[in-house]
C-alpha positions in Angstrom: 17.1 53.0 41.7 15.1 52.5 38.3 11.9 52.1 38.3 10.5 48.6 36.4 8.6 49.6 33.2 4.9 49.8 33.4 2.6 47.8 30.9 3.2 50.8 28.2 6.4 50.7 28.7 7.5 46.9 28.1 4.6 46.6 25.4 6.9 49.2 24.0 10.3 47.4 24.6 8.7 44.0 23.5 7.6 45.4 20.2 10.6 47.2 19.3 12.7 44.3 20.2 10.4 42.3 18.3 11.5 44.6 15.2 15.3 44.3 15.5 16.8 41.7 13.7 20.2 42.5 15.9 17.9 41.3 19.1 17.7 37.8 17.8 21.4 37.4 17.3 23.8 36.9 19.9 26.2 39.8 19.9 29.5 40.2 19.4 32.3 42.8 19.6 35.2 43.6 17.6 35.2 44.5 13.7 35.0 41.0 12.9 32.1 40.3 15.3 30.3 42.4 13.5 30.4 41.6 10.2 29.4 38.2 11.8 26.4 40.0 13.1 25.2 41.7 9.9 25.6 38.6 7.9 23.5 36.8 10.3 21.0 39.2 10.3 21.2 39.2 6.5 20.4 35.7 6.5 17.8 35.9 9.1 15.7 38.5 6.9 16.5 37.2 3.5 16.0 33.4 4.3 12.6 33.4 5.0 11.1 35.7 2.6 13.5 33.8 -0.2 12.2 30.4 1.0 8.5 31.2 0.7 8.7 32.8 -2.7 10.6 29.9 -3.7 7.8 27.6 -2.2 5.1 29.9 -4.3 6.7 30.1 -7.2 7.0 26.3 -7.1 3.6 26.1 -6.7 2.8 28.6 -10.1 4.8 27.0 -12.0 3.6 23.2 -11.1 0.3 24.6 -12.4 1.4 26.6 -15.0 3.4 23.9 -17.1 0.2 21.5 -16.9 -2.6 24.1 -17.5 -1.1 26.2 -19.6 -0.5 23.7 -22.8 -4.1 23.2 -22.6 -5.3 26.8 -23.2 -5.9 27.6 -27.2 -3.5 30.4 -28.4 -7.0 33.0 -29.1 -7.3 32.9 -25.5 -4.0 32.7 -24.0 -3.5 36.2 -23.2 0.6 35.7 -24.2 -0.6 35.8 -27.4 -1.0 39.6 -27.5 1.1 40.5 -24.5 5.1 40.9 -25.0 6.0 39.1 -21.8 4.7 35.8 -19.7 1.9 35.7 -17.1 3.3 33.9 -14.1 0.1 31.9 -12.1 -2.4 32.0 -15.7 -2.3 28.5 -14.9 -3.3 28.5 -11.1 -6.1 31.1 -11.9 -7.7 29.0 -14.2 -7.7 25.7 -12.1 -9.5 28.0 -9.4 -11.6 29.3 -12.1 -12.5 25.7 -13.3 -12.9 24.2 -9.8 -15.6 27.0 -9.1 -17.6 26.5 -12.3 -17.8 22.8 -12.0 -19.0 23.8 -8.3 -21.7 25.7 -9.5 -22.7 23.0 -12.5 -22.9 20.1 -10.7 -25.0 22.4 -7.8 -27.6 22.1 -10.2 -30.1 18.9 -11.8 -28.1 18.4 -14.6 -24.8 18.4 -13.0 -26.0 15.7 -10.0 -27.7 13.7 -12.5 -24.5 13.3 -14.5 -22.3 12.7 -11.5 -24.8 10.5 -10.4 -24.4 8.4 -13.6 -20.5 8.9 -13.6 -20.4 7.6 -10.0 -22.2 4.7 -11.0 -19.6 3.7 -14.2 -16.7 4.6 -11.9 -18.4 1.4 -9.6 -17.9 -0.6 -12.2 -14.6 -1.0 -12.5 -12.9 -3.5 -10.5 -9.9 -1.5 -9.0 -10.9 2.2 -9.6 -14.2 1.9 -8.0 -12.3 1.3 -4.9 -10.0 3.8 -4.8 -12.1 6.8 -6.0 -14.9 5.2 -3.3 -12.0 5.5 -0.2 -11.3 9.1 -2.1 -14.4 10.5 -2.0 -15.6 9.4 1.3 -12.1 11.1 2.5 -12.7 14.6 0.6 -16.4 14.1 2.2 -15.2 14.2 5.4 -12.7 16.3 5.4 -14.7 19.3 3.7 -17.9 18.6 5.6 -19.2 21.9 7.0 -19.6 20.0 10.4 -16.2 18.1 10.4 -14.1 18.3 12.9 -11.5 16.1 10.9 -7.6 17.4 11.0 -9.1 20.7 12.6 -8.6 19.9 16.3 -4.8 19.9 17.9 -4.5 17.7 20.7 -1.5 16.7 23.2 -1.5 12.8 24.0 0.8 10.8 25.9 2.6 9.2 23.5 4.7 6.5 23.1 4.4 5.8 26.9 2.4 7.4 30.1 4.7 10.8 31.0 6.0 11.2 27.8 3.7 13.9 25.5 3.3 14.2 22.0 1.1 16.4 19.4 -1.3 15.0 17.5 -4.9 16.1 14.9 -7.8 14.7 16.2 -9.6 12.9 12.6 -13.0 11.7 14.0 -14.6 10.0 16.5 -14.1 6.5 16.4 -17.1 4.6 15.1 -17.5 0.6 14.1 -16.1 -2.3 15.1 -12.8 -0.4 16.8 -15.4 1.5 19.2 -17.0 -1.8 19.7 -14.2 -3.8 20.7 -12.5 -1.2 22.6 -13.1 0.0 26.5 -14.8 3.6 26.7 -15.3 6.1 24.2 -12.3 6.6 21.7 -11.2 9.0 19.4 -8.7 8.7 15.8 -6.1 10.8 16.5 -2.8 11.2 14.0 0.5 11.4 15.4 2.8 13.0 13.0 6.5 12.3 12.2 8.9 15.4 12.8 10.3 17.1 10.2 8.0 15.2 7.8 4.3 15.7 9.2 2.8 13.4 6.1 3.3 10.1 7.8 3.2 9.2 11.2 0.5 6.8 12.7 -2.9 6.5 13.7 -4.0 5.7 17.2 -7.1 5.3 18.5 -7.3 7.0 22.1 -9.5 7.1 25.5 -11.5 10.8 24.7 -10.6 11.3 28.0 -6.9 11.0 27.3 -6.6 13.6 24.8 -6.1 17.0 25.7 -6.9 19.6 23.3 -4.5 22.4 22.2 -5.7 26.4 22.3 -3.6 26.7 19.3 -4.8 26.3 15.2 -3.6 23.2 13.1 -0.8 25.6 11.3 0.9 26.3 14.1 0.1 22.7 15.3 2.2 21.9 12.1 4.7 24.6 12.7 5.5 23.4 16.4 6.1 19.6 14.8 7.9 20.3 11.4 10.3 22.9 13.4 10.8 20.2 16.0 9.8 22.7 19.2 11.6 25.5 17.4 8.6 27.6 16.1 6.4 28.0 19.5 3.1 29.0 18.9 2.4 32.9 20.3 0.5 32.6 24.1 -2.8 34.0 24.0 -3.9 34.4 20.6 -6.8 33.1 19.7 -7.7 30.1 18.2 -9.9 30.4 15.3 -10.5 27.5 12.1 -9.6 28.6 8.7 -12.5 30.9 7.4 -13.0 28.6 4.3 -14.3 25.4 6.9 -16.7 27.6 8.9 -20.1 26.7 9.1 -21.9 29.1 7.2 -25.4 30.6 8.9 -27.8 31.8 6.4 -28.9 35.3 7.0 -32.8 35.7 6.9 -32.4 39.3 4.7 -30.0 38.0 2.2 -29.1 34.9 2.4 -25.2 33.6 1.8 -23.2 36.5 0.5 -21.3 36.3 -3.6 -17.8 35.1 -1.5 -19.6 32.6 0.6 -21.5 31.3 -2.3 -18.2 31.4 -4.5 -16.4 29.5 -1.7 -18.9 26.7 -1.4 -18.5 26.2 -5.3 -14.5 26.2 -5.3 -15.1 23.5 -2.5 -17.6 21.5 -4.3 -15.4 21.7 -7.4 -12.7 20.1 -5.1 -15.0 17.6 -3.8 -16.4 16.5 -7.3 -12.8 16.6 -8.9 -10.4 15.8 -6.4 -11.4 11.9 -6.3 -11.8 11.6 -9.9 -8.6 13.2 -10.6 -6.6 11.2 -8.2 -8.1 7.8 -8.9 -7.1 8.7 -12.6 -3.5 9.8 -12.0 -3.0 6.7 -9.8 -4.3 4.6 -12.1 -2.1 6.5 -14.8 0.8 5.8 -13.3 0.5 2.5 -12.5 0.0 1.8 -16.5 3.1 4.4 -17.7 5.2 2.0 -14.9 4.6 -1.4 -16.3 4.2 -0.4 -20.2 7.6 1.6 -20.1 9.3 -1.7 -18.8 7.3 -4.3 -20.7 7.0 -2.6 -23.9 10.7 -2.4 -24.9 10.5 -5.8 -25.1 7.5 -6.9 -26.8 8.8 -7.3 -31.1 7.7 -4.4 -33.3 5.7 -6.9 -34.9 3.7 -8.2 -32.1 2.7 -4.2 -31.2 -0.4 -3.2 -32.3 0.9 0.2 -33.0 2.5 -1.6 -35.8 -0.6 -1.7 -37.9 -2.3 1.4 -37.1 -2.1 4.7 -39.5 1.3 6.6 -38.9 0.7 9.6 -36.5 -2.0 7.1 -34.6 -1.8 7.6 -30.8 0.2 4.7 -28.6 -2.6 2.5 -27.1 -2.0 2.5 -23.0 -2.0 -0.1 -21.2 -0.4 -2.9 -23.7 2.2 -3.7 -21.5 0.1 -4.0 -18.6 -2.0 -6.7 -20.5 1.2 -8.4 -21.9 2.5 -8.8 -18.2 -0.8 -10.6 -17.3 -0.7 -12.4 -20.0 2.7 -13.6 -19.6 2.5 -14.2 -16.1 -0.4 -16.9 -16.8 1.3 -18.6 -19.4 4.6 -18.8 -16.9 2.1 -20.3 -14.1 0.6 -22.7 -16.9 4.2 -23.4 -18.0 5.5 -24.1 -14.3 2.6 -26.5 -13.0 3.6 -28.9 -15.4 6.7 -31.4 -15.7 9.0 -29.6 -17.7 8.1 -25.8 -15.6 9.1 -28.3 -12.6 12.0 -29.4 -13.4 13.4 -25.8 -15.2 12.3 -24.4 -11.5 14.3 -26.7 -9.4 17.3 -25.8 -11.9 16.9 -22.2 -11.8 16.6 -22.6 -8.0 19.5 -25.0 -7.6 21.9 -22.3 -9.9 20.8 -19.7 -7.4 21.3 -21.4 -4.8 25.1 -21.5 -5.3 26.2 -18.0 -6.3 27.7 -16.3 -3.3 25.3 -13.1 -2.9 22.3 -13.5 -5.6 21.2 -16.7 -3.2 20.4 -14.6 0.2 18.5 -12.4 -1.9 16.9 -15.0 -4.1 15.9 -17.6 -1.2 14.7 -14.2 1.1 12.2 -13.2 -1.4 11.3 -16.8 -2.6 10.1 -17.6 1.0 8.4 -14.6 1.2 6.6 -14.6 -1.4 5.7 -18.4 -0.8 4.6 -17.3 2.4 1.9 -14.7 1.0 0.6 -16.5 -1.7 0.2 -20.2 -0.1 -3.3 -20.9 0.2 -3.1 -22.5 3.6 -1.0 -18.8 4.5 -2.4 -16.7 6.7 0.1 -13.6 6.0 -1.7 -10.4 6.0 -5.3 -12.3 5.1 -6.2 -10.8 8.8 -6.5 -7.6 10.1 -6.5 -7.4 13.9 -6.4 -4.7 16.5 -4.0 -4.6 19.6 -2.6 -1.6 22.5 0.3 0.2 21.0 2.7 2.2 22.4 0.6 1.5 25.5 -2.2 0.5 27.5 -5.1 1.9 26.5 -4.1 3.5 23.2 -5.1 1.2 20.7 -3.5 0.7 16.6 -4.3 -1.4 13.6 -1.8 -4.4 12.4 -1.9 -7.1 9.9 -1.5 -10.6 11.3 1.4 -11.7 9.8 2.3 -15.2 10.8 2.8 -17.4 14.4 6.4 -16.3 15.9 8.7 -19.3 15.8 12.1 -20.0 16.8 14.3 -18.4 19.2 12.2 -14.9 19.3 9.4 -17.1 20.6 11.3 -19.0 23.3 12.9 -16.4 24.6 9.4 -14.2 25.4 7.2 -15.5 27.9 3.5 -15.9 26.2 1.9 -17.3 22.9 2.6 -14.3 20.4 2.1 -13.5 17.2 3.7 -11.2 14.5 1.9 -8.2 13.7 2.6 -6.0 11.0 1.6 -2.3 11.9 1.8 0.1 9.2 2.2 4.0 9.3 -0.5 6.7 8.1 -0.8 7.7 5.0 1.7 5.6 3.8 1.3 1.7 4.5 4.4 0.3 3.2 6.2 1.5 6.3 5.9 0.2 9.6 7.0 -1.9 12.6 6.9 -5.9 13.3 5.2 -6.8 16.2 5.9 -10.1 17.9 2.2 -9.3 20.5 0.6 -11.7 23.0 -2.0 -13.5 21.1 -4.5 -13.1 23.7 -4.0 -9.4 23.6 -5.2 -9.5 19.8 -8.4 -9.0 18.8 -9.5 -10.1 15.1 -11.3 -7.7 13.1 -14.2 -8.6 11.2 -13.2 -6.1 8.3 -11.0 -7.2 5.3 -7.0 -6.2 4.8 -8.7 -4.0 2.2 -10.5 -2.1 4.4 -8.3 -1.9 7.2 -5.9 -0.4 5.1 -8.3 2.2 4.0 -8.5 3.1 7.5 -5.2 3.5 7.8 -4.8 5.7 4.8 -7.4 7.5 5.5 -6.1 8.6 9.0 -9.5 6.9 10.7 -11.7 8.8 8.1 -12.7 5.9 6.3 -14.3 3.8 8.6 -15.4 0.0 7.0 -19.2 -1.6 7.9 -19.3 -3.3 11.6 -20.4 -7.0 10.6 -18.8 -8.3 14.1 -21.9 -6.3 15.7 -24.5 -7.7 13.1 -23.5 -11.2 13.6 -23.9 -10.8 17.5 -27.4 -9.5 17.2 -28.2 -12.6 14.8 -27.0 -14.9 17.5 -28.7 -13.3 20.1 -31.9 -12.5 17.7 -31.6 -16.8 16.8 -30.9 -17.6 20.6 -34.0 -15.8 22.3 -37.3 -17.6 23.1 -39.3 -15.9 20.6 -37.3 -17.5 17.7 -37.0 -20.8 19.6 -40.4 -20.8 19.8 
């Protein structure tokens, strides 16, 4: 009878079955089997390693076709070599990053992002999104943060059923405040695509944390369950988000210091650079539609010098522009009655008038003054009882989807995280909604930010004034 293999032994067998691609295929006899077998096996070793170089080289060359341009020929070391440096680009960003680390860790450098902070605040929309930006990147690279670095199981969407998720903070504000027990912000991602999902805020007690690191976290949730996370090994954060302990002989070491400039380079240019680009685009998408139609003559690159630079932005103030004169033109007699023409024509071709009446409505809906579609931001239990999301009140239900449910609801828009144009209508009891004090502004930021963002709690400073005005000391 044999004898079961000791610990040796099957630490043995493990390993070198770990090692044989033939192991992991299911085998097959005959000629043809086979062949089956060594082209699965080919596939199983080439796949992998041809997917992540294609992934990496990907990433090279996004950097390289944007950095590269900028670099004057004396210092392009192409100039003097006979053949292309693949990743020149991607050094130098890391290069860059690190010396704007160590310039703005000085007086100079915080006195002029101090004063650049302070002209970014002055623009209407760009102070908002580089402020939502920065206190993100903040948060996220604090030393101490705990944001996306904790992987949790929760039940999710109803009691018994389980679900992985990345704790962001601990819930602070106005959702603590009007919520039973402690809570945490925890982000339950979408499967294959873990960059939207949605943002729950959960008993602590509830969520059960993972021994396993946020990669493989990831790994288990883009592979669906396929790519299981090894038992026993340890879980350790990324090296780069320790907290750092000054020694008392030497202090931080040359790669701790370097790594705490890369990241301040990050945190100083991340926001800057991403407010930019946004705003960027925005212009690039309404000038390359508006312009084409504005008369040669009416451009101002008309009368500027030949070889002058095309001014951004032109179209964007033409469609302002435009779209006052139309409002000016439509409150009077003659916009009135061109309106109810244009409405009546649309009204009566077979497929352009369900499209046409569905947007006019909606749009009616948003804009009226007396409207209160998504002026309110509110908080309600989603999936479940006791797990708690953010919506946007949208309107009162009406109709046959309110006589058919048994209690006064309401609809109630609740977006997904990052990405709020997605979500689900609600139709939720009213008295199971709470109003938040916050703006739709700011609850979006919240959601966005995955719970990182976290707006001022005014509910909490008007209760103190009302008890403050309501004690005997001030009615005495």
């Amino acid at each position: 009878m044999a004898q079961k293999p000791g610990p040796k032994e099957s630490h043995k067998s493990d390993s070198h079955t770990e090692d044989d691609p033939l192991s992991k295929i299911a085998p097959h006899s005959g000629f043809v089997g086979r062949l089956r077998n060594y082209f699965l096996v080919g596939v199983l070793i080439t796949a992998p390693i041809a997917i992540t170089i294609w992934i990496a080289w990907g990433v090279i060359d996004f950097f390289d076709t944007r950095v590269r341009p900028l670099v004057p020929a004396d210092w392009n070391p192409e100039t003097y070599l006979p053949f292309s440096v693949p990743g020149l680009g991607l050094l130098l960003v890391l290069v860059f990053l690190t010396f704007i680390g160590m310039f703005t860790a000085g007086l100079v450098g915080r006195a002029l992002m101090d004063s650049g902070e302070r002209l970014l605040a002055r623009v209407p929309v760009v102070r908002s999104i580089y402020g939502s930006l920065k206190q993100v990147f903040e948060t996220v690279l604090a030393q101490n943060s705990r944001a996306f670095r904790d992987v949790v199981l929760v039940e999710y969407p109803y009691q018994g059923v389980w679900a992985i998720g990345f704790v962001t903070s601990e819930t602070t504000g106005e959702v603590q405040r009007l919520t039973e027990g402690r809570v945490v912000s925890v982000f339950v991602p979408a499967t294959p695509n873990p960059t939207t999902g949605f943002l729950l805020f959960l008993p602590k007690d509830e969520v059960h944390h993972l021994d396993m690191t946020v990669e493989q976290g990831l790994k288990l949730v883009i592979s669906g369950g396929i790519v299981v996370p090894p038992r026993g090994e340890p879980r350790s954060l990324p090296e780069m988000f320790r907290q750092q302990k000054t020694v008392k002989s030497g202090g931080l070491g040359f790669t701790s210091r370097l790594r705490n400039y890369f990241l301040t380079g990050v945190l100083v240019t991340s926001p800057v650079v991403i407010t930019f680009w946004l705003v960027w685009e925005i212009i690039t998408f309404v000038d390359g539609r508006v312009k084409p139609m504005i008369p040669l003559e009416l451009q101002p690159t008309h009368y500027l010098p030949v070889g002058f630079p095309e001014i951004p932005g032109i179209g964007l103030v033409v469609a302002i522009a435009g779209l006052i004169v139309i409002g000016m033109f439509g409150a009077g007699i003659i916009g009135r009655a061109v309106l109810r023409t244009s409405s009546w024509v649309f009204g009566r071709l077979p497929v352009i008038r369900s499209i046409y009446g569905a947007l006019r409505q909606i749009v009616e809906t948003i804009l009226a003054s007396q409207s209160d579609a998504f002026r309110e931001c509110v908080l309600f239990q989603y999936p479940r009882r006791g797990s708690w999301v953010i919506g946007f009140l949208t309107g009162k239900t009406e109709g046959q989807v309110q006589g058919l449910t048994d209690a006064n609801v309401v609809n109630v828009f609740m977006p997904t995280t990052p990405n709020p144009t997605s979500g689900f209508l609600m139709f939720v009891p009213k008295d199971e909604v709470r109003p938040l004090t916050m703006t739709v502004e700011e609850g979006l930021k919240m959601v966005v930010s995955g719970g990182l963002v976290v707006p001022p709690d005014r509910g909490a400073a008007e209760t103190e004034e009302e008890l403050t005005e309501g004690s005997p000391q001030a009615a005495s």
